[in-house]
N, C-alpha and C positions, 0 to 999 in steps of 0.2 A: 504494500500500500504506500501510494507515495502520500509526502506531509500535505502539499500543494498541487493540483494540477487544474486546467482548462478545459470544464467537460458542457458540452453542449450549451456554449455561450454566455457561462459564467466560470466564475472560478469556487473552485472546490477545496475546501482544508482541513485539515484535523485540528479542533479545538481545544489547544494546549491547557486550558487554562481547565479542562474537565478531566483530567487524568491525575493521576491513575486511576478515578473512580469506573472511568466509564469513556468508551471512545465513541466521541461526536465527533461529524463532517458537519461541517458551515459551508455553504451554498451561498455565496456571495454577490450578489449581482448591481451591488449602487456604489461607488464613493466612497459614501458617508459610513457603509458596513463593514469597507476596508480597513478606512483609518483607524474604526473605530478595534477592530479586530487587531489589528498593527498596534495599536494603541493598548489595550488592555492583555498582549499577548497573546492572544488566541493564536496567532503566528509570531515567532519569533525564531531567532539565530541568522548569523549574516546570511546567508546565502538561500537561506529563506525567502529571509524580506527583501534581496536581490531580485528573484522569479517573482514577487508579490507587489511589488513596484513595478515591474515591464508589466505583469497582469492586470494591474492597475489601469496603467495607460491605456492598454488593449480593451480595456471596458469601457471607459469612457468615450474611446476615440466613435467606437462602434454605437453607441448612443448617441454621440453629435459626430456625425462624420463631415459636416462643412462648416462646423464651430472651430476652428484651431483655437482660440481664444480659450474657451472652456477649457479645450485638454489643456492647453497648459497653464492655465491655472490648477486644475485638479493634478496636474505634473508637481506644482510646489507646495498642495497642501498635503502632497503624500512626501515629499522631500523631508518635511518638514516636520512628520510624523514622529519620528525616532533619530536626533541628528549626532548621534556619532556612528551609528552603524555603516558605514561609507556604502555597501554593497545596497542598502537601500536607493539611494540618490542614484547610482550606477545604473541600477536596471533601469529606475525611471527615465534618466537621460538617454541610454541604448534605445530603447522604445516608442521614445521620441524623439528620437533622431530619422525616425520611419515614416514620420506622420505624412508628410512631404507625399510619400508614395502611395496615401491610404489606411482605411484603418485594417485592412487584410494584413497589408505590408507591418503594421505595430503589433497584430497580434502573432504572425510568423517568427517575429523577434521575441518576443515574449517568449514564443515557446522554443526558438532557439538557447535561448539565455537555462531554460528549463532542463534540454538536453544535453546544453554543454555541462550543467552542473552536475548531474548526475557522471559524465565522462571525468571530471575532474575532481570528484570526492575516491573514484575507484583510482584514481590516477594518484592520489594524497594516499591511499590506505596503501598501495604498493611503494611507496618512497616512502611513508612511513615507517612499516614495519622495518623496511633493509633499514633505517639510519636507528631506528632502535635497537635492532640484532649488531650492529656496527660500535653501539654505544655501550650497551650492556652486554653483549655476547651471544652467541646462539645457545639459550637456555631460557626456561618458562621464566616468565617475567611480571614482574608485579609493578602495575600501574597506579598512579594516583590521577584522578582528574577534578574538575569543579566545573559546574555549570552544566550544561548540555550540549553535546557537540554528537550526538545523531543524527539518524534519520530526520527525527523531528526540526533538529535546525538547518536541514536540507533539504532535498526534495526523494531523495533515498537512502543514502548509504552513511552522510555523513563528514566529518572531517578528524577529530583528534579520533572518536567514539568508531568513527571507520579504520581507522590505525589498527584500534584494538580487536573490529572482528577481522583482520586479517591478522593478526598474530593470532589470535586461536584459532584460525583455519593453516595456519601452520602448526598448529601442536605449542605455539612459544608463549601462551597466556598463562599464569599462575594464578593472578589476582588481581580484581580491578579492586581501587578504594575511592570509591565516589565521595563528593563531600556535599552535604544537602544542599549548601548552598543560600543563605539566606539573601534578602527576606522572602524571596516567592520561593525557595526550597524545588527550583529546577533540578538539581541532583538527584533530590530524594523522590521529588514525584514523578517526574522524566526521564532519567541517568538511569535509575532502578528499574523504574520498568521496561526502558529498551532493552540493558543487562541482563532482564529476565528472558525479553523475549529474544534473547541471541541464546541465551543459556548459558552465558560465561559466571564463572565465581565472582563472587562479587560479596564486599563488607561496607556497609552503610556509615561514615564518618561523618560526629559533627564537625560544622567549620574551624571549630578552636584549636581540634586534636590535629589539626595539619603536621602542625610543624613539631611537634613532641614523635607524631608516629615516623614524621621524615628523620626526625635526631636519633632515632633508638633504631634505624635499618631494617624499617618494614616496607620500604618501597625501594624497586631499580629505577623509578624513569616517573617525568610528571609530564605528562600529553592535556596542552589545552588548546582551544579556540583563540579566536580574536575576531574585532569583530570592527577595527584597522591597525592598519599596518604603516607605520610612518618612513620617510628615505632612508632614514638612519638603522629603520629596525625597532626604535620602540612600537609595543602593542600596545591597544585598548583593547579589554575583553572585561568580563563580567567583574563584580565589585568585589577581593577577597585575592584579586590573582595575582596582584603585586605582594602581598606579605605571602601569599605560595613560593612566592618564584627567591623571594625574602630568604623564605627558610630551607628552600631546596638547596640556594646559595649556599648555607652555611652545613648541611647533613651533606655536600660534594655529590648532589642527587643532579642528573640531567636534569635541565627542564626546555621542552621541546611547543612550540607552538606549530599547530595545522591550519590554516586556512587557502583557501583557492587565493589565486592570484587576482581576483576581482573586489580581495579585500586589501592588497596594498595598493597606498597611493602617496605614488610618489609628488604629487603636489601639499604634501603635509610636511615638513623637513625633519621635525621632531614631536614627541609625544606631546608636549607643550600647547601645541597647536591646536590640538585634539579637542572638539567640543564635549562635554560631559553633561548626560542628560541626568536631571534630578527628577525624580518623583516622589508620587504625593506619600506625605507623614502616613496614610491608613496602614502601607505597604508596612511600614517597622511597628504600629500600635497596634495591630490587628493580623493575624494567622488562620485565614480562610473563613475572615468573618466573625473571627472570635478574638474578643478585644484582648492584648495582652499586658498595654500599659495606661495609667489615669488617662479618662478624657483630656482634651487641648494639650496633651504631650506636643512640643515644636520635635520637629526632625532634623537629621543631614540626611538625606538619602541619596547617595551619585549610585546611579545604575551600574557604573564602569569607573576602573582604574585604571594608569596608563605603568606597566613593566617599561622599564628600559632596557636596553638593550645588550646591556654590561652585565644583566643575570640570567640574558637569553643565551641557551646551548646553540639551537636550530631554529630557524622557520622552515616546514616544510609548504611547499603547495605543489599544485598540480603540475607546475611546470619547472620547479630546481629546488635545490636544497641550499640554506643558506647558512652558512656554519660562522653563525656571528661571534661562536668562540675564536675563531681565528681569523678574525678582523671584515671580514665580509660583511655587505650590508643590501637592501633591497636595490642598491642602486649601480650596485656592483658587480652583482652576479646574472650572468646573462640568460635570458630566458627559453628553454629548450620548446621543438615541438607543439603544439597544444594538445591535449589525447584525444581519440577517436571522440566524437560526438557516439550516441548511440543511437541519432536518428537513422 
């Protein structure tokens, strides 16, 4: 089952925000059901919201097909939805770079963008695995991850979460240690249930015990997401991943980032730059609707953190391996092939 696809002139998604109780499809077909899904994560993870944004566009265009004006207005209020995710703003732009030729021509792109992802998450799990057997050795291996870097933040397979079912389809998976991940507990709701449904070993961590379980040598290697990718190499990825990458630093643990190439951009020079989205106080006072701190608690909540690039081992993507431990940077290593499409 894919997370997102284009079925008979709407778009179609699995409603993150219902799991693990229960798997609901959203039938999306206005706008205002996108953002709003964008917006409360009913879809999320870069490459996700990459296909979810070109699909965007492809909805709209095909509802005002001689408005360009509309589409590109509804072009920047999906931009605009979620603004550090880079791979959002990406598809939308891809997409509407089409309009020009029709809205046929926006939704062909849309679903290009669709099935190069899918070619480029299997193309991350095969460079993945080699540069973790590379790093750790060819022997069963214990992973730590955070946040969700599935299927679900894909349109199949995946990115850091696709690494890991190709090391256990080689025999070289020991253990995954997911960490729940607050405040939406994507690990624990999403991360587990994918683990489940691959059937790999797997031990549920909270966020604290990161860095005690990485000191005391219960993990080989830390595989995350991102969700950009700056020239230098710093990442933004989920909130939690800089004191990961912190204390990997200090237990001499890899720590390896996955994303497709459609999450670095090289027009960001440094992590610096990176815009960081806040959301609402409910998210930290409240745990699925169930209050857990006084009424009018104030919050900090940034969705994401930006690692630098001086505690990053690797970035893998779909098209080279970047070993910023030995000085390498996005802007340095040259880009091989792109992988088959599966179209």
């Amino acid at each position: 089952m894919r997370t997102i696809d284009w079925i008979d002139g709407a778009i179609e998604l699995i409603d993150q925000t219902r799991l693990p109780d229960e798997l609901v499809i959203l039938r999306i077909s206005t706008l205002e059901d996108l953002i709003g899904a964008i917006s409360r994560l009913a879809v999320r993870g870069a490459p996700a919201l990459g296909v979810a944004g070109a699909m965007g566009v492809a909805l709209v265009a095909a509802a005002h097909p001689a408005d360009t004006a509309v589409v590109e207005q509804a072009a920047q209020s999906l931009r605009d939805a979620r603004p550090t995710a880079v791979n959002l703003a990406w598809g939308v732009d891809r997409a509407l770079g089409r309009l020009v030729d029709g809205a046929a021509a926006v939704l062909a792109e849309a679903e290009r963008i669709r099935d190069e992802d899918i070619a480029a998450c299997a193309s991350m799990a095969g460079r993945g695995a080699n540069l973790v057997q590379a790093l750790v050795g060819a022997r069963p291996v214990r992973v730590m991850t955070i946040c969700n870097t599935g299927a679900l933040a894909a349109v199949e397979l995946g990115t850091a979460l696709g690494v890991v079912s190709e090391l256990r389809a080689r025999g070289l998976l020991e253990e995954v240690l997911p960490l729940e991940t607050r405040p939406l507990l994507q690990g624990a709701r999403l991360t587990a249930w994918e683990l489940q449904q691959m059937g790999a070993p797997f031990r549920l961590l909270v966020d604290s015990a990161a860095a005690s379980v990485l000191a005391r040598g219960l993990a080989d290697i830390v595989l995350t997401g991102a969700d950009r990718i700056a020239r230098n190499g710093d990442t933004a990825n989920k909130v939690g991943s800089f004191s990961l990458a912190v204390a990997a630093s200090h237990a001499g643990v890899p720590f390896v980032v996955v994303a497709p190439e459609s999450t670095v951009d090289l027009a960001t020079s440094t992590g610096k730059e990176i815009p960081i989205e806040e959301r609402s106080a409910d998210e930290v006072t409240m745990v699925r609707g169930v209050r857990t701190a006084p009424a009018g608690t104030r919050t900090l909540n940034p969705a994401f953190d930006v690692t630098p690039a001086t505690l990053i081992t690797a970035i893998i993507t779909d098209r080279r391996v970047i070993r910023l431990d030995h000085g390498e940077t996005p802007a340095s290593v040259p880009l091989e092939p792109a992988a088959a499409s599966s179209r």
